[in-house]
N, CA, C and O atoms as CSV, one atom per row, in Angstrom:
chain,resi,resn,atom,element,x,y,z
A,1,UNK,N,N,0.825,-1.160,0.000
A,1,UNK,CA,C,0.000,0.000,0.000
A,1,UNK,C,C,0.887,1.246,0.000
A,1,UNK,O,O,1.627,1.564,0.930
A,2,UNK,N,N,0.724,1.944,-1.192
A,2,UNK,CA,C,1.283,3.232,-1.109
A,2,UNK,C,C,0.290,4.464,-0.649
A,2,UNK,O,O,-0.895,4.651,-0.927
A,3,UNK,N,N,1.388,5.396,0.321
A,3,UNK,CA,C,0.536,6.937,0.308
A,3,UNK,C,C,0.827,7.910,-0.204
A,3,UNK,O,O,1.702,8.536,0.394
A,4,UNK,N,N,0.426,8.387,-1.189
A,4,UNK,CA,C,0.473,9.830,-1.675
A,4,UNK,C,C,0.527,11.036,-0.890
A,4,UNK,O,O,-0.428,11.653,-0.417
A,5,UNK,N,N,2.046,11.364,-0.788
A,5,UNK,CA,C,1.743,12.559,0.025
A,5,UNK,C,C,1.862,14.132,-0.636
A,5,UNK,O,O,2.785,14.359,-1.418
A,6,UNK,N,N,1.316,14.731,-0.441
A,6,UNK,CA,C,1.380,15.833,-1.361
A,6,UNK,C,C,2.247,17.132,-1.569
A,6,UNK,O,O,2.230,18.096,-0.803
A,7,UNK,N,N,2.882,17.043,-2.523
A,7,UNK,CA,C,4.498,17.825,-2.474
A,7,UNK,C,C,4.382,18.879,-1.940
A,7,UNK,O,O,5.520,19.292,-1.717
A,8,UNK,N,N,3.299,19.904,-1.430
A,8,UNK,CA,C,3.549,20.911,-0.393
A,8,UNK,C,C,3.399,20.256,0.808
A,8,UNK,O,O,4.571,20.482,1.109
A,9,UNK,N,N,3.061,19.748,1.596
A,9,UNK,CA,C,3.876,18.397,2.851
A,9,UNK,C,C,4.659,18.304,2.735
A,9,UNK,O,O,5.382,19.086,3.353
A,10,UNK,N,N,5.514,16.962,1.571
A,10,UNK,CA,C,6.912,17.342,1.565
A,10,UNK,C,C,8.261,18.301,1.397
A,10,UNK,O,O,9.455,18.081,1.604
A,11,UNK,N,N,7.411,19.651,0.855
A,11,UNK,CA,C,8.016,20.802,0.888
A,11,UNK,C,C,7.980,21.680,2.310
A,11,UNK,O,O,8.561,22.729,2.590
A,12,UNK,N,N,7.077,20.850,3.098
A,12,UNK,CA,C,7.397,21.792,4.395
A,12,UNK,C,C,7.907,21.357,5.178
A,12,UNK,O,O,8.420,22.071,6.041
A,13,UNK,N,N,8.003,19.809,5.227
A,13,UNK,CA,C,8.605,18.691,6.023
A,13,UNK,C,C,10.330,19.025,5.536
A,13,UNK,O,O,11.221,18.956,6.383
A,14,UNK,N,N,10.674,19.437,3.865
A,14,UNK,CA,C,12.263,19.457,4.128
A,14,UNK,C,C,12.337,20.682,4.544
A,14,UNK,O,O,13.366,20.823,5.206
A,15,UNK,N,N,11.555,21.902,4.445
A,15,UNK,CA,C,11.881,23.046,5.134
A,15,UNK,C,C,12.116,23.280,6.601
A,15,UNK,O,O,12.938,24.122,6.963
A,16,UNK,N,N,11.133,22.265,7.814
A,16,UNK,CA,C,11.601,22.132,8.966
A,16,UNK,C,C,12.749,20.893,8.787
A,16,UNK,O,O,13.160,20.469,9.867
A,17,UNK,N,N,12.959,20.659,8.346
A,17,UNK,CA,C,14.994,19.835,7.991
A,17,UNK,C,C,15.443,20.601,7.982
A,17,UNK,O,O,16.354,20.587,8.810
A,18,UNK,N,N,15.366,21.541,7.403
A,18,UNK,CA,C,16.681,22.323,6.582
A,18,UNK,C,C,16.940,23.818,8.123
A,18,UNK,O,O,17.820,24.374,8.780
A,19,UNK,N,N,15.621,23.784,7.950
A,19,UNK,CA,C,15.663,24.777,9.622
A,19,UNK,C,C,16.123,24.487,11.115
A,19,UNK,O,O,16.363,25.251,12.051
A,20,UNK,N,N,16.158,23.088,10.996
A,20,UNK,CA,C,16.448,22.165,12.079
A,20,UNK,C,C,18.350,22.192,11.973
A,20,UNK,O,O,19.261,22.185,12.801
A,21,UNK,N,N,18.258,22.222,10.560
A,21,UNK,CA,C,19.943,22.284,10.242
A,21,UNK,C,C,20.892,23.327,10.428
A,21,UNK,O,O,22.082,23.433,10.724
A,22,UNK,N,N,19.988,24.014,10.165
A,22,UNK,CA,C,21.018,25.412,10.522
A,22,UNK,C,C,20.968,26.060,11.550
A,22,UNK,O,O,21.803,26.882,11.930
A,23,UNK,N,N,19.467,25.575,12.361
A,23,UNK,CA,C,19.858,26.067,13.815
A,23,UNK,C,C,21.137,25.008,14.561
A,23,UNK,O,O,21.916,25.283,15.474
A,24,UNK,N,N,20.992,23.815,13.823
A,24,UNK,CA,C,22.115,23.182,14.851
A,24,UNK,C,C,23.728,23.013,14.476
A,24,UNK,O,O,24.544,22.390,15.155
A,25,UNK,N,N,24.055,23.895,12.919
A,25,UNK,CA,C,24.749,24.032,12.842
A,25,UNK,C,C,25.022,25.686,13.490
A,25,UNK,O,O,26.190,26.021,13.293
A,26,UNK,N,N,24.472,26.400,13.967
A,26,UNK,CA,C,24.533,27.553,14.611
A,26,UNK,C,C,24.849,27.466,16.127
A,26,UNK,O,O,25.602,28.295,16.638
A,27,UNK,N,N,24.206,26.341,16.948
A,27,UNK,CA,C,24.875,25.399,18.306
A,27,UNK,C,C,26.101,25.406,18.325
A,27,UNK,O,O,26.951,25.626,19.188
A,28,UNK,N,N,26.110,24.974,16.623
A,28,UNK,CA,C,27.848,23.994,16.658
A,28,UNK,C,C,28.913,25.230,16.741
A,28,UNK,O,O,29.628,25.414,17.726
A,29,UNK,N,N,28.919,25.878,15.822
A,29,UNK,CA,C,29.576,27.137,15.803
A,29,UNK,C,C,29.680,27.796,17.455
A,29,UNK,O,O,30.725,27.936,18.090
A,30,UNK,N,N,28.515,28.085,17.844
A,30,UNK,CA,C,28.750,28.558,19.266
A,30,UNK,C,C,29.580,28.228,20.110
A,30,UNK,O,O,30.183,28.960,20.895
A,31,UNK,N,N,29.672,26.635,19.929
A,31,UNK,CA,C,30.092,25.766,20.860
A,31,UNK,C,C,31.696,25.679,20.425
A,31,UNK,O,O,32.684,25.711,21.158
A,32,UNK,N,N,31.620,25.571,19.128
A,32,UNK,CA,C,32.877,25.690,18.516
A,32,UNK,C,C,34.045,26.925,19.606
A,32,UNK,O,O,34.935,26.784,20.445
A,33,UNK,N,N,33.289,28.148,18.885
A,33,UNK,CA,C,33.960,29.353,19.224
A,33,UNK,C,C,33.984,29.920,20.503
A,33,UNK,O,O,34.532,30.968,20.845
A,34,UNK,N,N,33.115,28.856,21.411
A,34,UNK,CA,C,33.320,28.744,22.893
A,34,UNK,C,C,34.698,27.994,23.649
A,34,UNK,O,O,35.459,28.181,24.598
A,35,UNK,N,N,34.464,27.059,22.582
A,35,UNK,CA,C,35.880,26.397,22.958
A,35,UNK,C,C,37.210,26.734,22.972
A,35,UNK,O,O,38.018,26.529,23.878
A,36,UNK,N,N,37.386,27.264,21.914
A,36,UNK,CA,C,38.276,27.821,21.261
A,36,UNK,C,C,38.879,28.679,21.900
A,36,UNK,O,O,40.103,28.784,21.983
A,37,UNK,N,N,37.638,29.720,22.670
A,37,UNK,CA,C,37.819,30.174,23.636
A,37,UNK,C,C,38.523,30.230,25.173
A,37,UNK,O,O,39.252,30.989,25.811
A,38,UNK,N,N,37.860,28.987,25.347
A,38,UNK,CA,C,38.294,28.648,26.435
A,38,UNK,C,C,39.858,28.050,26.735
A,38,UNK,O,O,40.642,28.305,27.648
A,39,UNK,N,N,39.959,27.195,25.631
A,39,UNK,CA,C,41.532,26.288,25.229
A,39,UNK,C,C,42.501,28.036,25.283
A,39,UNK,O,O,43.651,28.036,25.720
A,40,UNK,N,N,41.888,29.279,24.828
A,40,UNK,CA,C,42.649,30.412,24.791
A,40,UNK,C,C,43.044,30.604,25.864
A,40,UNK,O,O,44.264,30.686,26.010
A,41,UNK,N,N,42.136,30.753,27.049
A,41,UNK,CA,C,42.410,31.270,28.506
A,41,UNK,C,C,42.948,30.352,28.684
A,41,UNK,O,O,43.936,30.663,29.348
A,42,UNK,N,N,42.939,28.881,28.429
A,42,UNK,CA,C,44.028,27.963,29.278
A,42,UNK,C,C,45.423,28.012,29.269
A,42,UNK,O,O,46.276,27.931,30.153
A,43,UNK,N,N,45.462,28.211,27.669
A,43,UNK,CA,C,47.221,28.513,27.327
A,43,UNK,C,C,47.626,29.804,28.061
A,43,UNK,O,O,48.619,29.981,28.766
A,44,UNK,N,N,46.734,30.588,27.773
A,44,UNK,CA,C,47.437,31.761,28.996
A,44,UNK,C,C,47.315,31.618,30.155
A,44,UNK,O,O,48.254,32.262,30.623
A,45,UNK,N,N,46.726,31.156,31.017
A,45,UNK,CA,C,47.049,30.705,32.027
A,45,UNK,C,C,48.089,29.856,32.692
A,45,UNK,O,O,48.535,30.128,33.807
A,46,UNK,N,N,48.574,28.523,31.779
A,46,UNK,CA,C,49.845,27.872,31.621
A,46,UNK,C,C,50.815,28.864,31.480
A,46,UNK,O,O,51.667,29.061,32.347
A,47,UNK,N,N,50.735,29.551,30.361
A,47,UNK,CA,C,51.641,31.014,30.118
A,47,UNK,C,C,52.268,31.523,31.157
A,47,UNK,O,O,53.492,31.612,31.250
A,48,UNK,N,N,51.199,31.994,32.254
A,48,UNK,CA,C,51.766,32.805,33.042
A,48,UNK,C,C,52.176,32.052,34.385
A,48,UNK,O,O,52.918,32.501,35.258
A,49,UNK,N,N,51.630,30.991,34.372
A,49,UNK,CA,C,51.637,30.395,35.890
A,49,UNK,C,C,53.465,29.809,35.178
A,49,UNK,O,O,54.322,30.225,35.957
A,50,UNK,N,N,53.883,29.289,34.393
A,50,UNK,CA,C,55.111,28.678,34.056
A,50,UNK,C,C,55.867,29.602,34.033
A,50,UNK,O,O,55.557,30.691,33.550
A,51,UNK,N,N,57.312,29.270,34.695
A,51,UNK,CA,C,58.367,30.057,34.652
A,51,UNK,C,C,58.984,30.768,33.532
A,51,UNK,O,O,59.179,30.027,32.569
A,52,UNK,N,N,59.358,32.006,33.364
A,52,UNK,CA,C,60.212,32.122,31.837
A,52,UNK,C,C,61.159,31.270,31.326
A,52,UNK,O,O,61.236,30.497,30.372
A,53,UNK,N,N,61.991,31.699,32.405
A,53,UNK,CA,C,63.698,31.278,32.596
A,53,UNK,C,C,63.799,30.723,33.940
A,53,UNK,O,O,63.901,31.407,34.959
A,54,UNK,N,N,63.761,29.267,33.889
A,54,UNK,CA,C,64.213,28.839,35.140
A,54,UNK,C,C,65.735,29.308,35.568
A,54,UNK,O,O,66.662,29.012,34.813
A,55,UNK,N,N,65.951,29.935,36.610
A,55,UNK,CA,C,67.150,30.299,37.273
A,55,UNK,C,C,67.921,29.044,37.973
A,55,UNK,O,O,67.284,28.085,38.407
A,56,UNK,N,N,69.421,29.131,38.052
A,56,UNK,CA,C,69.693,27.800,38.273
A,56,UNK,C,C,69.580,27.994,39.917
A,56,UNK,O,O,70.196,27.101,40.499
A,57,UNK,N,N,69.034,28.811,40.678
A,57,UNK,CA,C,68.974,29.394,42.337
A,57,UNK,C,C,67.389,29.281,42.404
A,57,UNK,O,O,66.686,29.670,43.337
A,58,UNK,N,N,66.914,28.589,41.070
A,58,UNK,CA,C,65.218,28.299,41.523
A,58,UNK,C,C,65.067,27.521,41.166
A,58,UNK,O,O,64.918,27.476,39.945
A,59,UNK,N,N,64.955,25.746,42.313
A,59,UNK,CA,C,64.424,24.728,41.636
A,59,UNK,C,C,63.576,24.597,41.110
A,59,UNK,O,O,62.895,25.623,41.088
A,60,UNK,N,N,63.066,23.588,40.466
A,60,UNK,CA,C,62.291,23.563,39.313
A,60,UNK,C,C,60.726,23.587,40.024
A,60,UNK,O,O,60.612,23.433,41.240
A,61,UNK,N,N,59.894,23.734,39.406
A,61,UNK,CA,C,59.005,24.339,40.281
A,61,UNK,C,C,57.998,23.263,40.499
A,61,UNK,O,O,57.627,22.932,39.372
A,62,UNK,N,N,57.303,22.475,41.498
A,62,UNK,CA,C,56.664,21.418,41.835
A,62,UNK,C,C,55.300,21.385,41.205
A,62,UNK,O,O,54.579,20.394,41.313
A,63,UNK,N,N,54.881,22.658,40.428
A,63,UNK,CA,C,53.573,22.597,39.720
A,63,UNK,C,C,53.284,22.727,38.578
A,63,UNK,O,O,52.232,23.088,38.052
A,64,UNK,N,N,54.766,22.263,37.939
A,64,UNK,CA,C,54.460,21.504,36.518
A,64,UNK,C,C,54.078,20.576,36.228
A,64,UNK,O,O,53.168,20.427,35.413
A,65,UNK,N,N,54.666,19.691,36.814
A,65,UNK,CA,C,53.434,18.132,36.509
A,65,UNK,C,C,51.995,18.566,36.764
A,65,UNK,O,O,51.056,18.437,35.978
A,66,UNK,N,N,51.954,19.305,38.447
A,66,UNK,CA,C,50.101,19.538,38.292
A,66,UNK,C,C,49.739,20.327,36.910
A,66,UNK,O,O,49.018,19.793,36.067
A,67,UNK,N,N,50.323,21.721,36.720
A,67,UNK,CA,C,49.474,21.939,35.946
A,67,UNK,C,C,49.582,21.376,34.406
A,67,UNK,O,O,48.942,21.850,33.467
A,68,UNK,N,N,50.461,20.332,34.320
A,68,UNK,CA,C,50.244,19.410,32.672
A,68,UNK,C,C,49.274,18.504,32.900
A,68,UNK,O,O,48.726,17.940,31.952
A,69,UNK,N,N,48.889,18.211,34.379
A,69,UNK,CA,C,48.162,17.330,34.467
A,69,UNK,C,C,46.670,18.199,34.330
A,69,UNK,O,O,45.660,17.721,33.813
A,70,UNK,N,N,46.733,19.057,34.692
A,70,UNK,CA,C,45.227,19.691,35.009
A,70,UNK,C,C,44.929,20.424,33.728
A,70,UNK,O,O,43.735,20.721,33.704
A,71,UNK,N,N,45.337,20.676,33.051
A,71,UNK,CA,C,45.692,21.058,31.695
A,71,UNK,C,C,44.588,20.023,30.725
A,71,UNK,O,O,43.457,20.193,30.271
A,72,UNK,N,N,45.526,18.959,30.695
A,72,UNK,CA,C,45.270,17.709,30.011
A,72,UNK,C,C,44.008,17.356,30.779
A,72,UNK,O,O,43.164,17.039,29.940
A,73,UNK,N,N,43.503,17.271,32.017
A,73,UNK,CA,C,42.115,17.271,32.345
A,73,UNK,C,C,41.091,18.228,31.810
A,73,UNK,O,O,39.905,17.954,31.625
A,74,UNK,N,N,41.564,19.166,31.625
A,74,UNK,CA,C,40.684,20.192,31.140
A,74,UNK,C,C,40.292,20.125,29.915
A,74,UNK,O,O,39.079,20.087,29.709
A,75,UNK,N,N,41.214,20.094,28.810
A,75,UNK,CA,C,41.000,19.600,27.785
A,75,UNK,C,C,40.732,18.522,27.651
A,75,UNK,O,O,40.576,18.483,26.431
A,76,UNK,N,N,40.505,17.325,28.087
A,76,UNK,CA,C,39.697,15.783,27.928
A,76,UNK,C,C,38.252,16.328,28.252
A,76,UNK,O,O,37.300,16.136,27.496
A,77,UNK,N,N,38.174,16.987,29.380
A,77,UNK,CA,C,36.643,17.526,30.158
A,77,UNK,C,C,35.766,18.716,28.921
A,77,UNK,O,O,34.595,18.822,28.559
A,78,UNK,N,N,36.830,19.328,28.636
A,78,UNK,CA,C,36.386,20.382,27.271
A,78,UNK,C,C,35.539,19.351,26.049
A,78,UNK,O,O,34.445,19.498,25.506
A,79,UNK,N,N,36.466,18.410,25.936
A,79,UNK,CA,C,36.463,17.535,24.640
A,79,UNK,C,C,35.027,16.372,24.800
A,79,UNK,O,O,34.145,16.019,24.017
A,80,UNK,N,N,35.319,16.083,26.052
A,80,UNK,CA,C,33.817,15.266,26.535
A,80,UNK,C,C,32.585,15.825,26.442
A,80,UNK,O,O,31.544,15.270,26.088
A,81,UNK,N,N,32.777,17.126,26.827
A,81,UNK,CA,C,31.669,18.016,27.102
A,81,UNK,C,C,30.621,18.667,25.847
A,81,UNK,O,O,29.427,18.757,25.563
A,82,UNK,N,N,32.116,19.075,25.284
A,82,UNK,CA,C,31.737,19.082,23.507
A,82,UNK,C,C,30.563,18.556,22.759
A,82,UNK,O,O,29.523,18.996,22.271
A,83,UNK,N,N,31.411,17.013,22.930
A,83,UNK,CA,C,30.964,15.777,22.067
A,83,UNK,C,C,29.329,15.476,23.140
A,83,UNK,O,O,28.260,15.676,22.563
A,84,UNK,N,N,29.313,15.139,24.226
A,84,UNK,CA,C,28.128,15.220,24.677
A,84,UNK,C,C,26.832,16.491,24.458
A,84,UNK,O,O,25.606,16.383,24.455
A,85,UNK,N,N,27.685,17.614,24.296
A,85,UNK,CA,C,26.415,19.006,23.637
A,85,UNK,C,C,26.319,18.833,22.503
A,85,UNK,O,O,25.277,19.211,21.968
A,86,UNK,N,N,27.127,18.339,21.873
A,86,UNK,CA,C,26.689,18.154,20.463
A,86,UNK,C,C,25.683,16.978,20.165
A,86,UNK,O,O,24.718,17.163,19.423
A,87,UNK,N,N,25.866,16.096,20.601
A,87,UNK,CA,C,25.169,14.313,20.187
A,87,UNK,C,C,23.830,15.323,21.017
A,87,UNK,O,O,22.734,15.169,20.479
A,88,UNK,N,N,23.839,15.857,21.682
A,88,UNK,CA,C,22.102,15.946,22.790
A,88,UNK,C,C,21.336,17.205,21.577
A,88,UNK,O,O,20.148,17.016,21.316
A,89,UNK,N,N,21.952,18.258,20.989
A,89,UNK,CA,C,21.951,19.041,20.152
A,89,UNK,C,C,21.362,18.389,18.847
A,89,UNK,O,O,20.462,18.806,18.119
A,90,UNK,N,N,22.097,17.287,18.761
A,90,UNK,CA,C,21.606,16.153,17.268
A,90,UNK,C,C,20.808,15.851,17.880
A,90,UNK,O,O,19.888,16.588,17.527
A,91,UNK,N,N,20.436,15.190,18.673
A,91,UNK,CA,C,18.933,14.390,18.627
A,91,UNK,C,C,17.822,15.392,19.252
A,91,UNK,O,O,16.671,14.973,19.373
A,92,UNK,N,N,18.075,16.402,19.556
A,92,UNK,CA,C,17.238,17.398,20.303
A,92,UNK,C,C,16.804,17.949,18.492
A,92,UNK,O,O,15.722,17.532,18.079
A,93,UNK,N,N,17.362,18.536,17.852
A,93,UNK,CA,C,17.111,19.220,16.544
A,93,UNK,C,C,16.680,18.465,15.834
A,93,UNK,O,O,15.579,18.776,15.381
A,94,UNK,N,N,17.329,17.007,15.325
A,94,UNK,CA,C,16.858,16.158,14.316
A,94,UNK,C,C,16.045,14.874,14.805
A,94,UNK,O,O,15.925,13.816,14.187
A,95,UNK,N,N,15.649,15.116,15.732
A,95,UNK,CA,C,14.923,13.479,16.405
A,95,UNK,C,C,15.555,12.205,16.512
A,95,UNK,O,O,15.050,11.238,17.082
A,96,UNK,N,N,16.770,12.225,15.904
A,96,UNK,CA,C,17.365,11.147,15.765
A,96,UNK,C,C,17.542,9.975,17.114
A,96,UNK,O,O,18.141,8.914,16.935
């Protein structure tokens, strides 16, 4: 059994697609240039918290490992966070 559906239906059905698309490529971007953002303040923050010139009258400083470590948390947590707003973004916009 076929149904005939009638091409202004399917012309409004791809128009909420296509609207669905560009609002969630407009998410993405946000989210994008949020990030981007944020990875900015981190490097400067590493920036400044890290020594220039270690002096040989200043041992080496005990919060480099933390902050490579907290660093690298941040960015895994950035990267998780991402990928989870995005997948909830896809199925929130496209029903999927």
């Amino acid at each position: 059994m076929t149904v005939n559906i009638p091409s202004s239906v399917r012309e409004i059905k791809l128009n909420v697609v296509e609207l669905k698309l560009d609002r969630l490529i407009e998410e993405m971007r946000f989210l994008k240039s949020h990030t981007i953002a944020f990875d900015t303040c981190l490097r400067a923050i590493e920036a400044y918290l890290k020594p220039s010139e270690p002096s040989k009258q200043q041992p080496d400083s005990k919060f480099t490992p933390w902050l490579a470590a907290a660093s690298a948390t941040a960015r895994t947590a950035l990267f998780a966070i991402g990928a989870a707003v995005g997948a909830s973004l896809t199925k929130l916009y496209l029903g999927t």
